[in-house]
C-alpha positions in Angstrom: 53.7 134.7 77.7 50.3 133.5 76.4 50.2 129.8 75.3 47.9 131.3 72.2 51.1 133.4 71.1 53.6 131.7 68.9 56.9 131.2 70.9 60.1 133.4 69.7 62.1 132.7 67.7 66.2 132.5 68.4 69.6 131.3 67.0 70.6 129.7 69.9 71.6 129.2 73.9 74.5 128.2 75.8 75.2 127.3 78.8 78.8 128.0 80.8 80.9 126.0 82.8 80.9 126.4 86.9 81.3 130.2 87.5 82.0 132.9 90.6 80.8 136.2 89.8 82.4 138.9 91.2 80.2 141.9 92.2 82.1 145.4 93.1 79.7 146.9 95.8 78.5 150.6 95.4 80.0 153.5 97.3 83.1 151.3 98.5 85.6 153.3 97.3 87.1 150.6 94.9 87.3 151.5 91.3 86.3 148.5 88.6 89.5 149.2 87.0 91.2 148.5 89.8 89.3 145.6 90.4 90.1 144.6 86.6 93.2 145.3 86.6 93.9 142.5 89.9 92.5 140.3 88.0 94.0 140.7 84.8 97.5 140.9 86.8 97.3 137.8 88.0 96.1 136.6 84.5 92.3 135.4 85.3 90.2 135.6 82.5 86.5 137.2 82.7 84.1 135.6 81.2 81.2 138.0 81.3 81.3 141.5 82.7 78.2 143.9 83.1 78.9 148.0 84.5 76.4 150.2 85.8 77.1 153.8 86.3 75.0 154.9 89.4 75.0 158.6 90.9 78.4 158.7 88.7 79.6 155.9 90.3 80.9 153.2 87.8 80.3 149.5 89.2 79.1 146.3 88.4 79.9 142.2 88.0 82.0 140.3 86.2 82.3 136.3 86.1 85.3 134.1 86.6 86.2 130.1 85.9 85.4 128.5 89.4 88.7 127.2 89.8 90.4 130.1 89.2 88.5 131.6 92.6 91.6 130.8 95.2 93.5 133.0 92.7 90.8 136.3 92.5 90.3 136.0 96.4 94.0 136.6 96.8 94.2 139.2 94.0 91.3 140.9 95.3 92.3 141.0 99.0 93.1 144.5 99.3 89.4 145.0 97.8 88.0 142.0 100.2 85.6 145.0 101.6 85.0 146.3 98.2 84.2 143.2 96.4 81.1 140.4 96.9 81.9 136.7 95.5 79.1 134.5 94.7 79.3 131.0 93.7 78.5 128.6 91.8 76.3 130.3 89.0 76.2 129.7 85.9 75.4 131.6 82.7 73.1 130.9 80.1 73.3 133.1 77.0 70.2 133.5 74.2 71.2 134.7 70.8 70.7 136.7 68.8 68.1 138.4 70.8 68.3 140.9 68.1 67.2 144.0 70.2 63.9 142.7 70.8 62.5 144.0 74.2 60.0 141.4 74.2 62.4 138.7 74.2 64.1 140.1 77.0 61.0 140.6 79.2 59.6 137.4 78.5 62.9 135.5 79.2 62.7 137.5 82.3 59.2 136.7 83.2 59.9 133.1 82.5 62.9 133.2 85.3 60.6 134.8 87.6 57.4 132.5 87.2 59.7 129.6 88.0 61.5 130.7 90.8 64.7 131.1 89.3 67.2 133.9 90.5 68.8 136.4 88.3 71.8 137.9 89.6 73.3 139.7 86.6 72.2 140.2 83.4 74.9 141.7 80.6 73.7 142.1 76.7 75.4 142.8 73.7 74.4 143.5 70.2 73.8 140.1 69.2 73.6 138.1 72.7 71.7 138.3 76.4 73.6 136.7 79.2 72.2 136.0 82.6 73.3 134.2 85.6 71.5 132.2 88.3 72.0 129.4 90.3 74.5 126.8 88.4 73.0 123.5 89.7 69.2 125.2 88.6 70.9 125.8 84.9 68.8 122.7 83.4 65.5 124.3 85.2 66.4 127.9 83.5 66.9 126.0 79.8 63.6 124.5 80.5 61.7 127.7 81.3 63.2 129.5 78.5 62.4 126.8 76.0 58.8 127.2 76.9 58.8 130.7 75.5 61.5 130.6 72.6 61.8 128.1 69.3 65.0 127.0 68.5 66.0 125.6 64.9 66.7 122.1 64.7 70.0 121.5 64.4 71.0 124.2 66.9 74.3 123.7 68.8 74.8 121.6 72.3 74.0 124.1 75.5 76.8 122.9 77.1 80.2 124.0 75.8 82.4 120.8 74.4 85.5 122.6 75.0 86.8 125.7 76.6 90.0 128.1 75.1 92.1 129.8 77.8 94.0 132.7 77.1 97.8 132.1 78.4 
């Protein structure tokens, strides 16, 4: 983004706790809903979850609490071929991006110019989610706060407290 441009506005940004995200590979003859549904048997919450439909194919990521990760590798071992784990990432959320493509590209950008990895992105009407590297979480905060304004008393990036579904 030009330094001569004003920075973008935004609501807010969080940050998450230590995650694993969970990638079903294409073409491996697992079905996300069967991946879902190991995980949601043995009661593991997702945190974030991003699908792609390629050549028909529906697939994607989803994230999980790092301690919870003994529990989705044995969950997931009938998928073990099926399924990629990567860990630690974190996620860092922007809101409201309210639709704005711009935003998105020069969030993006920023990632990129700083060597910072993207390994999922997810977006909803009001929020954009990425994950990267969790111990380079502080470096992504800094590039994105180059780019965006925040209002003064936004909240804290990182969360204060976490609810767990029983």
């Amino acid at each position: 983004m030009d330094s001569s441009l004003s920075k973008l506005s935004i609501g807010g940004l969080k940050l998450s706790s230590e995650l694993v995200q969970i990638r079903l590979l294409p073409n491996s003859g697992s079905t996300v809903q069967e991946m879902f549904r190991r995980l949601t048997d043995h009661r593991i919450n997702l945190t974030m979850v991003s699908l792609d439909a390629t050549d028909g194919e529906l697939t994607g990521i989803c994230c999980i609490f790092e301690e919870d990760r003994g529990q989705a590798e044995l969950a997931l071992q009938p998928l073990a071929a099926a399924v990629d784990m990567l860990s630690p990432v974190g996620a860092l959320t922007i809101f409201p991006h309210q639709s704005r493509l711009l935003l998105i590209e020069n969030i993006l950008s920023a990632m990129g110019r700083n060597g910072l990895p993207v390994y999922g992105l997810a977006s909803s009407h009001s929020a954009l989610t990425l994950t990267t590297d969790y111990c380079r979480l502080d470096d992504a905060v800094s590039a994105v706060c180059r780019i965006v304004s925040l209002p003064e008393n936004h909240a804290p990036f990182r969360p204060e407290f976490r609810v767990r579904q029983l």
